[in-house]
PAZAPA-4460 file (N, C-alpha, C; in steps of 0.05 Angstrom, whole numbers, plus 32768, in hexadecimal, padded with zeros to 4 digits):
% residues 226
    n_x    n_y    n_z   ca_x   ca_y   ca_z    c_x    c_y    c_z   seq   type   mol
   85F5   7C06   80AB   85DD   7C17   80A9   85E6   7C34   80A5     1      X     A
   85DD   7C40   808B   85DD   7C59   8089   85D3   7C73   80A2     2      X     A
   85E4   7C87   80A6   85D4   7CA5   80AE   85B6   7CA3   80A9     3      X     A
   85BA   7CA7   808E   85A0   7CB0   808A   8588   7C97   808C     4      X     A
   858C   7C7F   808F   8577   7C64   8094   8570   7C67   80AA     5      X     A
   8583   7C76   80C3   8583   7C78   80D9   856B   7C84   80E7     6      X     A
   856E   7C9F   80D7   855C   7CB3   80DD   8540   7CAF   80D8     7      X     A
   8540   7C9E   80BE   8523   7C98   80B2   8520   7C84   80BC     8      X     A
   8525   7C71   80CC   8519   7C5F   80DC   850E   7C6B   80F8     9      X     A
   8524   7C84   810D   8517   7C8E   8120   8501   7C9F   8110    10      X     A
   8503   7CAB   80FB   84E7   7CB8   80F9   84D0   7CA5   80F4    11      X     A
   84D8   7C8A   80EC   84C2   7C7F   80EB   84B4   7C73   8109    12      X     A
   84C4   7C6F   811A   84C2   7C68   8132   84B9   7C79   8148    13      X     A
   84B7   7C96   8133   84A9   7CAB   814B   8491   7CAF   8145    14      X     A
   8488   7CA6   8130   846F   7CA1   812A   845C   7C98   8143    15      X     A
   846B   7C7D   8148   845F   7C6D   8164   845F   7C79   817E    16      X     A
   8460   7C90   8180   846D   7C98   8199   845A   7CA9   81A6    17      X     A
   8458   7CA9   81C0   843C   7CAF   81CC   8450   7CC8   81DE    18      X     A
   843E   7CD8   81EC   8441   7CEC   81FB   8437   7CE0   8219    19      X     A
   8443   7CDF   8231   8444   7CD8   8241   8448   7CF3   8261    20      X     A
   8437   7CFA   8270   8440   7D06   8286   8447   7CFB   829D    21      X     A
   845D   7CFC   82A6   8477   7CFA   82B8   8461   7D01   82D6    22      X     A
   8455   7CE8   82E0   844F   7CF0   8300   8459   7CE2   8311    23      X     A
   8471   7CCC   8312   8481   7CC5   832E   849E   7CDC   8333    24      X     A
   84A1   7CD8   8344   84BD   7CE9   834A   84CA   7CD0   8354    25      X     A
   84E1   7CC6   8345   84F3   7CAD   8349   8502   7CB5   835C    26      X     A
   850C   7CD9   8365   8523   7CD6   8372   851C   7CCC   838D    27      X     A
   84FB   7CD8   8398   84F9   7CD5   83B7   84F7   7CB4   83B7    28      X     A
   84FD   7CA6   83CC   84F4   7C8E   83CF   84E2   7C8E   83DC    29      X     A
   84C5   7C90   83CE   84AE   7C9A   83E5   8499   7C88   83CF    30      X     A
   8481   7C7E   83D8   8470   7C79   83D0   8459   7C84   83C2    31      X     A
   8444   7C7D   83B2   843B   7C92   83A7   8427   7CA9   83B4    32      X     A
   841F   7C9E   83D2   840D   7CAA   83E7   8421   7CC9   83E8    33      X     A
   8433   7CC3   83F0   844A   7CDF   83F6   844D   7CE9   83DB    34      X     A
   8452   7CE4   83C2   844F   7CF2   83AB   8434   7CFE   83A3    35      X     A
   8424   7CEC   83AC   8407   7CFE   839E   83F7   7D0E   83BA    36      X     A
   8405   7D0C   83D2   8405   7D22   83E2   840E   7D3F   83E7    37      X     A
   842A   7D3F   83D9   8436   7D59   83CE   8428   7D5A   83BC    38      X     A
   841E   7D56   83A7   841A   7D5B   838C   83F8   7D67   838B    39      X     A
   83F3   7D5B   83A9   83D4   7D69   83AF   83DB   7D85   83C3    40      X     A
   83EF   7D83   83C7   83F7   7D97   83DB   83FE   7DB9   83C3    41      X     A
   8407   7DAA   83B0   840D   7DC1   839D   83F5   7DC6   838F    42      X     A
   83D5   7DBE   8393   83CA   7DBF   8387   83B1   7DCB   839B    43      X     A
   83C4   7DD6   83B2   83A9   7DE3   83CB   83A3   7DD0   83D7    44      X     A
   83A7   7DB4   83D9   8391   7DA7   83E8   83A4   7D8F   83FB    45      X     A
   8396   7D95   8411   83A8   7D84   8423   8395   7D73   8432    46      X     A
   83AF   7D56   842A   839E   7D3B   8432   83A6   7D34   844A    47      X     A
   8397   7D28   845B   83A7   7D13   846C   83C4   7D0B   8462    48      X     A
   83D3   7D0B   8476   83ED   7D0D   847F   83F1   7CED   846C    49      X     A
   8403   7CE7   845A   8406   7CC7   844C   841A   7CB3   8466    50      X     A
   841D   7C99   8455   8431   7C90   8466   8435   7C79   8452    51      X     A
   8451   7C78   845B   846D   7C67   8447   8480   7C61   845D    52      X     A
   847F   7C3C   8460   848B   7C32   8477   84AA   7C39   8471    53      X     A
   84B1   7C49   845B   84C9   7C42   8451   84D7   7C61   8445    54      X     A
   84BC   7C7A   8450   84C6   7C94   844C   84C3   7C9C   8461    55      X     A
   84D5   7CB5   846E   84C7   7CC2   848B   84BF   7CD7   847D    56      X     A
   84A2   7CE2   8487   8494   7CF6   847E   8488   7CF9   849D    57      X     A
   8495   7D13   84A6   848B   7D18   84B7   8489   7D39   84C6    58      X     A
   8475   7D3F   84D3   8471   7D5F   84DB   8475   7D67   84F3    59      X     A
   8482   7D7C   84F2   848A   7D88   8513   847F   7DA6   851D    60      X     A
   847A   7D9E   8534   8471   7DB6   8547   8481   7DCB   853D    61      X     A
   8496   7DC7   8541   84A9   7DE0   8547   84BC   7DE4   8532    62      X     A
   84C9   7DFC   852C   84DE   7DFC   851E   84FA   7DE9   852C    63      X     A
   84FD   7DF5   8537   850F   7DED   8544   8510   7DC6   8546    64      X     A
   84FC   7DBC   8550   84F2   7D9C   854F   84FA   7D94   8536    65      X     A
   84F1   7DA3   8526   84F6   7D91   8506   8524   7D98   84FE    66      X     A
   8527   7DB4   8506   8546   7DB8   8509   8556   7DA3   850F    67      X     A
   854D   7D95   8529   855A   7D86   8536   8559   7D68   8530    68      X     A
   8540   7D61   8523   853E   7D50   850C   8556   7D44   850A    69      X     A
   855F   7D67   84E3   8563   7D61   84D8   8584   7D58   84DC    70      X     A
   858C   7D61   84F3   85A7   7D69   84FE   85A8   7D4F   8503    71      X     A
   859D   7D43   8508   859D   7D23   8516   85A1   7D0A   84FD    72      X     A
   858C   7D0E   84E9   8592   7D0A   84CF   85AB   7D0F   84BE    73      X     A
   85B4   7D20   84BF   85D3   7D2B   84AA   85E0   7D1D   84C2    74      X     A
   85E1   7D1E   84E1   85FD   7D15   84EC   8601   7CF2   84DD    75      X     A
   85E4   7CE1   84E3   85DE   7CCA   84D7   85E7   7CBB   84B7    76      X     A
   85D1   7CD1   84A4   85D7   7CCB   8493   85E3   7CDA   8477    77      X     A
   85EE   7CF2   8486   85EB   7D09   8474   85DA   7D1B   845E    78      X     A
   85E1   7D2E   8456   85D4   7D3D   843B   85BB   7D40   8445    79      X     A
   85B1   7D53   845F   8593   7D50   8468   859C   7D73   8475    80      X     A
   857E   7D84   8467   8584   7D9A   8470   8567   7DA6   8474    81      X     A
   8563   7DBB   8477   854A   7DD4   847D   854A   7DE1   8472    82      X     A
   8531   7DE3   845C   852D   7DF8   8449   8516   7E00   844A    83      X     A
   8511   7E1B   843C   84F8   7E29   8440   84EA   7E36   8429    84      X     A
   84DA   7E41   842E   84C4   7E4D   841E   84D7   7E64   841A    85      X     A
   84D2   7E79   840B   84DB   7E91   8402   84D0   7EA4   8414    86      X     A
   84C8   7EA1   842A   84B0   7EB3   8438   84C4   7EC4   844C    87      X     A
   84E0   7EC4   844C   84EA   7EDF   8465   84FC   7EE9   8454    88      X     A
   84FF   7F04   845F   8512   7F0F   8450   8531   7F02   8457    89      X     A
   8547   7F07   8436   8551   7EFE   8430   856A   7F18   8422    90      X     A
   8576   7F1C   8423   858D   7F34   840D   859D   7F27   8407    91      X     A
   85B3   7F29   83F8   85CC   7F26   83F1   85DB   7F43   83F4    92      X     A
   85DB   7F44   8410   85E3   7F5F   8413   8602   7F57   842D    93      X     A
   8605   7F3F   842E   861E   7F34   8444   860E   7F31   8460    94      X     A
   85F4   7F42   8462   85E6   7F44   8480   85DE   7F1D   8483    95      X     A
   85D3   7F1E   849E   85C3   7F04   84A8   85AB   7F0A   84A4    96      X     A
   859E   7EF3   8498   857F   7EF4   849A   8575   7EDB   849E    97      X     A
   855A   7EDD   84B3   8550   7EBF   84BA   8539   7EB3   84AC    98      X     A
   8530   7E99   84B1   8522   7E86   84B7   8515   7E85   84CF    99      X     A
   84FB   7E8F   84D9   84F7   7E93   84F5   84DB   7E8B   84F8   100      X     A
   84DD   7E7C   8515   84C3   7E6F   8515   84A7   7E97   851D   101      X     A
   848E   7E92   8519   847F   7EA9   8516   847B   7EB8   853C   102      X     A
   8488   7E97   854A   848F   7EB1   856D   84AC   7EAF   8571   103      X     A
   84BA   7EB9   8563   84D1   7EB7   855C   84E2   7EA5   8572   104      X     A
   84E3   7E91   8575   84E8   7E86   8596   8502   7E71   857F   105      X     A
   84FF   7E71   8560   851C   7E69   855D   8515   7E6F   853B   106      X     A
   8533   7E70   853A   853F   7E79   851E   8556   7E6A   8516   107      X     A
   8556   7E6C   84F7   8565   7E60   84E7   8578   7E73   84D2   108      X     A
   858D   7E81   84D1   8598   7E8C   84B8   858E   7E7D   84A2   109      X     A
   858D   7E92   848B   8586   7E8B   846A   85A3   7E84   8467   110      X     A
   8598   7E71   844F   85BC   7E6B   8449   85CC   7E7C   8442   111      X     A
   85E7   7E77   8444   8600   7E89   843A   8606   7E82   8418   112      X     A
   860E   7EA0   840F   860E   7E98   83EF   8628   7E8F   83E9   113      X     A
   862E   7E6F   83D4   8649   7E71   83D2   864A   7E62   83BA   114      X     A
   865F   7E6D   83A6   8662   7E6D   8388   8671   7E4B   8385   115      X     A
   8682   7E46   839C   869F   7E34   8398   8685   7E17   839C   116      X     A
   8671   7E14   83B2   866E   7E03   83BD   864B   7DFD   83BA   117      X     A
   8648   7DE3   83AF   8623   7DDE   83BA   861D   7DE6   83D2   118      X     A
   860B   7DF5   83DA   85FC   7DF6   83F4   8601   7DE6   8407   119      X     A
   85EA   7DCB   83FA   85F0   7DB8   8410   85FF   7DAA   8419   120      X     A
   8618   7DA4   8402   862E   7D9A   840A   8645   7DA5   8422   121      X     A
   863E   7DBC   8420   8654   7DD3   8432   864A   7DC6   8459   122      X     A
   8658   7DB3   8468   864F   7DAC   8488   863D   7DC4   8492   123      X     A
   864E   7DE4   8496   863B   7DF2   84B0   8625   7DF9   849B   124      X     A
   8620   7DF4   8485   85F7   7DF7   8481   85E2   7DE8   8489   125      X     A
   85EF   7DD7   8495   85DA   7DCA   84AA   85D3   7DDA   84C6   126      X     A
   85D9   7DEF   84BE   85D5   7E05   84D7   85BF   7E14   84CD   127      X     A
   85C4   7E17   84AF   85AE   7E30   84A1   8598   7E22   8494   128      X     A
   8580   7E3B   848D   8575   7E28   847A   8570   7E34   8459   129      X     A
   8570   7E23   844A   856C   7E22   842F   8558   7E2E   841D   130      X     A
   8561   7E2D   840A   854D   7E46   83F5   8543   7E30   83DF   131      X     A
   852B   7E3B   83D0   852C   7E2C   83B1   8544   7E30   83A7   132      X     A
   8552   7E48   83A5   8568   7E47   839C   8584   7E37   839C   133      X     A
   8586   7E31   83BA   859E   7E24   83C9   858E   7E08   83B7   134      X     A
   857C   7DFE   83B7   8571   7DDA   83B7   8561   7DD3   83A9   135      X     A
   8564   7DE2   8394   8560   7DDE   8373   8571   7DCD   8361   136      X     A
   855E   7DB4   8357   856D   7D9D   8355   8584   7D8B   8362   137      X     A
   8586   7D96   837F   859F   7D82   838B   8584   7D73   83A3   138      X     A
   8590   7D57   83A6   8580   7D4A   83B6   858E   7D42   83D0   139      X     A
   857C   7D43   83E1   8588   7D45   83F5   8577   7D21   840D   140      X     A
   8586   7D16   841D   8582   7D03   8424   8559   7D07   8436   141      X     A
   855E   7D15   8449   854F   7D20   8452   854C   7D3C   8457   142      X     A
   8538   7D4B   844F   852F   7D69   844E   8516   7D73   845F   143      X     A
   8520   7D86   8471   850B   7D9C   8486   8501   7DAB   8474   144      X     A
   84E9   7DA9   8469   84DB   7DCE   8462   84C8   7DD1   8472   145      X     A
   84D1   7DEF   8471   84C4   7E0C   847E   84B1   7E10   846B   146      X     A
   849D   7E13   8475   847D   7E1B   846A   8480   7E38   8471   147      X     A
   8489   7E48   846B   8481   7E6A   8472   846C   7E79   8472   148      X     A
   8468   7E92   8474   844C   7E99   847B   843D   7EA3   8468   149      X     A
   8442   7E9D   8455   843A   7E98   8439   8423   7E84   8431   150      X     A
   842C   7E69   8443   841A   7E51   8440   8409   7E4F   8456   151      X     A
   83F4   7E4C   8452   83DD   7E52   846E   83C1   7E43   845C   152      X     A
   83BC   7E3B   8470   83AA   7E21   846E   8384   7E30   8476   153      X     A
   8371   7E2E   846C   8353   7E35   8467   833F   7E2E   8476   154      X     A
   8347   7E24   848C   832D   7E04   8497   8310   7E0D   8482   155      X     A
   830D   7E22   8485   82ED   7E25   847A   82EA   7E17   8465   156      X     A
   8304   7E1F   8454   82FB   7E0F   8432   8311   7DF6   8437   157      X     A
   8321   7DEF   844D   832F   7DD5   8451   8342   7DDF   8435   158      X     A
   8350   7DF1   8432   8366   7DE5   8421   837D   7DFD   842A   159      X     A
   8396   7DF9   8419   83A6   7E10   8418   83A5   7E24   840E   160      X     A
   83AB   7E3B   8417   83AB   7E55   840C   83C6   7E66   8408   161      X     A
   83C9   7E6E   83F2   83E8   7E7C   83F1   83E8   7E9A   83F6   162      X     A
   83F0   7EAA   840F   83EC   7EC5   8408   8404   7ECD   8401   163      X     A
   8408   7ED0   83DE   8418   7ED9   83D8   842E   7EF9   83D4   164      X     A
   8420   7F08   83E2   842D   7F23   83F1   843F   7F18   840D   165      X     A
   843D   7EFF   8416   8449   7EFE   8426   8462   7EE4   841B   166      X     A
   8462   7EEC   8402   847B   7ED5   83F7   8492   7EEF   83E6   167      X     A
   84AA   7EEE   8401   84C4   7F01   83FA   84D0   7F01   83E1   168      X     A
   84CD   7EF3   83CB   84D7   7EEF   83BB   84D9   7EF7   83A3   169      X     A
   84C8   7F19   83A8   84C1   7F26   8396   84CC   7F1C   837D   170      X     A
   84E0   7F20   8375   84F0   7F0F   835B   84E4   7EF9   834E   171      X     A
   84D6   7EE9   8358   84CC   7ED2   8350   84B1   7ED7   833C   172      X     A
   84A9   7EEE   8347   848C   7EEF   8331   8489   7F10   8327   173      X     A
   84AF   7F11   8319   84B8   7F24   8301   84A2   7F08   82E5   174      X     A
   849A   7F23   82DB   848F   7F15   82C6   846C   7F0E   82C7   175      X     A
   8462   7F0F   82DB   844A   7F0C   82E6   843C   7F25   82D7   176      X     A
   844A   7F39   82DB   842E   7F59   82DD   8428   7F51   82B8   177      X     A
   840C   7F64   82C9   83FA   7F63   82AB   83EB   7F42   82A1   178      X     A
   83F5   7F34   82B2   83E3   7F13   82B5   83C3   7F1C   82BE   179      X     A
   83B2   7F0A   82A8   8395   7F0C   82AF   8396   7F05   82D7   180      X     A
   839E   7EF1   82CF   839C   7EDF   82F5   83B1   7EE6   82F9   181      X     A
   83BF   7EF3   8309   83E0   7EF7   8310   83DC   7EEE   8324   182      X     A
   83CB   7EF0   8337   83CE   7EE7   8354   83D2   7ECC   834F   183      X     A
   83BD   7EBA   8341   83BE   7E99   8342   83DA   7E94   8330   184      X     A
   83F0   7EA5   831D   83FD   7EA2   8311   841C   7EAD   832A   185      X     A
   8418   7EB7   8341   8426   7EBC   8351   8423   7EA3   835C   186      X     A
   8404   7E98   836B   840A   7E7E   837C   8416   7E66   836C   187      X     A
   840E   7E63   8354   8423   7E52   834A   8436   7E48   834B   188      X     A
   8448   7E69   834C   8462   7E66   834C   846A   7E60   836F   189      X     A
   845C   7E65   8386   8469   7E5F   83A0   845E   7E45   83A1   190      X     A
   844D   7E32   8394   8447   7E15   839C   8458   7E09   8382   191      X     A
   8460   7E12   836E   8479   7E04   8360   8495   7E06   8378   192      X     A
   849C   7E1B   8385   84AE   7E1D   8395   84A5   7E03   83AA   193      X     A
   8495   7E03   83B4   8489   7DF1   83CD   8497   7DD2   83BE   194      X     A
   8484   7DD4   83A9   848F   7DBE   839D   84A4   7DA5   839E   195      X     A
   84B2   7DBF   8398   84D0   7DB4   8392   84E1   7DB5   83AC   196      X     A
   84E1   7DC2   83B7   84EC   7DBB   83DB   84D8   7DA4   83EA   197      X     A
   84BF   7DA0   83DA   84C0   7D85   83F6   84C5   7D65   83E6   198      X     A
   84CE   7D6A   83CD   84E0   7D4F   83C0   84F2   7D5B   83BB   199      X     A
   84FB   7D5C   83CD   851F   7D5E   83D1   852F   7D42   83DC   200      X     A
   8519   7D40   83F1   8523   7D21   8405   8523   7D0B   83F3   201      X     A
   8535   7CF9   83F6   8533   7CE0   83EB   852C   7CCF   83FF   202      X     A
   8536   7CD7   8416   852D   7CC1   842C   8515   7CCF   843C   203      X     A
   8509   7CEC   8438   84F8   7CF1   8456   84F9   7D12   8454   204      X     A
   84E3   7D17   8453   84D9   7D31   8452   84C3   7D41   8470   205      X     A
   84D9   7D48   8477   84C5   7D5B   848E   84BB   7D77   848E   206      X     A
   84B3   7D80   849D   8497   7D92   8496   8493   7DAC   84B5   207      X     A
   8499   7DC0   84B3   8493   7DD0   84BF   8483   7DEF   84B8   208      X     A
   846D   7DED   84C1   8454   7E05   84B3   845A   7E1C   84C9   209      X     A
   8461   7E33   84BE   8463   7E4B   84CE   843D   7E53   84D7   210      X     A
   842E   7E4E   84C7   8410   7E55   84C7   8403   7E3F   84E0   211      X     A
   83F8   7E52   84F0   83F5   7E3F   8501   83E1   7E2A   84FC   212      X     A
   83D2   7E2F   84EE   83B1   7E1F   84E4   83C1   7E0C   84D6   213      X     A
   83D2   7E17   84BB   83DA   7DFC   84B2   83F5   7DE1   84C0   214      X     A
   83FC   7DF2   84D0   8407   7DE3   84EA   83F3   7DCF   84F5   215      X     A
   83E1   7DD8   8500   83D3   7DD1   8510   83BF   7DB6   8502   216      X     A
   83C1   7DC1   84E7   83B5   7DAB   84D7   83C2   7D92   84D2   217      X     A
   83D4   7D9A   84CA   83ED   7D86   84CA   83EA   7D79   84D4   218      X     A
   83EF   7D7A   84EC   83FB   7D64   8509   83E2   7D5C   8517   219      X     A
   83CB   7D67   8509   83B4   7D5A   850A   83AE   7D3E   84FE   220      X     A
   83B4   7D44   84ED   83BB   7D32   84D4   83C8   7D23   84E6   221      X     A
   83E2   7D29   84EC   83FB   7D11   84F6   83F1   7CFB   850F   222      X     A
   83E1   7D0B   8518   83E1   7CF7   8539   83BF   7CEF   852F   223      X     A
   83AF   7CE9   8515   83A3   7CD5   8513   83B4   7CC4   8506   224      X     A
   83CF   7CC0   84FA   83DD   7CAB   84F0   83EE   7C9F   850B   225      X     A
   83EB   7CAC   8523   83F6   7C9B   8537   83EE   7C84   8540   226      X     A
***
């Protein structure tokens, strides 16, 4: 068979070819309740808590509760860490900066920056927690996110709300000014972030809300699935 028979057969074959949008995420091993739960979660609206006899999806009081988790997890099965929203300050200036619950009763260092090594592969970052940056495209067995104070929950209108002045990441919405909607073109961009840190887990995604309402909702949620 000729080059060129080649080509004119795939062009004839793309004729047939349909356009298709991509809505499972193959990496998590989670069911589709936990996929179209995040996926309502990025879309403002929060459901009852799902359940997958065969994913842990689960929410904690405390920072610290969900920490100790995850510490319990990596000793077990490894590649399981704590990552967060973009919501505390952060430099690349050599200083420490935290992850802290909102009565500060415990804290987490932001990760350490390092050129040689993945994030999560490096043992003591199971001490710190994680950025979009650090856990962008690497998957991790089981993953802690930090809901920061950014994400805060409405009872009146029952859904999420993003106050985006309180998302550190100034950098992230270069490119925004002069947008008709910039604000809804800013929340975008912190529930694309949300996104992508809570399918990170392949085995189990846990959940800690710095907002207390959406805390509170949460684990409302959780102890009617008890």
């Amino acid at each position: 068979m000729t080059v060129t028979a080649t080509v004119q057969q795939l062009k004839k074959l793309s004729a047939y070819n349909e356009e298709y949008q991509l809505t499972n995420q193959f990496r998590m091993q989670a069911n589709d309740e936990v996929i179209n739960w995040i996926n309502a979660f990025k879309r403002k609206q929060l459901l009852p808590l799902p359940h997958d006899e065969n994913y842990e999806f689960e929410v904690f009081e405390t920072l610290k509760a969900m920490h100790d988790k995850i510490k319990g997890q990596n000793k077990q099965f490894g590649l399981s860490r704590v990552v967060s929203t973009f919501d505390y300050l952060h430099k690349k200036d050599g200083g420490t900066y935290y992850v802290n619950e909102s009565n500060g009763e415990y804290k987490m260092p932001w990760n350490t920056t390092s050129t040689k090594y993945t994030w999560a592969e490096k043992p003591e970052t199971i001490h710190e927690a994680g950025s979009i940056y650090t856990i962008q495209g690497f998957d991790l067995n089981y993953v802690g996110v930090v809901l920061g104070p950014s994400v805060q929950y409405d009872a009146a209108k029952d859904e999420i709300v993003i106050d985006t002045s309180k998302y550190m990441d100034k950098g992230a919405y270069t490119g925004t000014e002069g947008i008709a909607n910039v604000n809804e073109a800013k929340e975008k961009i912190v529930l694309n972030s949300i996104n992508i840190l809570m399918k990170r887990g392949i085995k189990g995604l846990y959940i800690y809300a710095s907002d207390e309402g959406l805390r509170n909702k949460l684990l409302s949620y959780q102890k009617e699935n008890m």
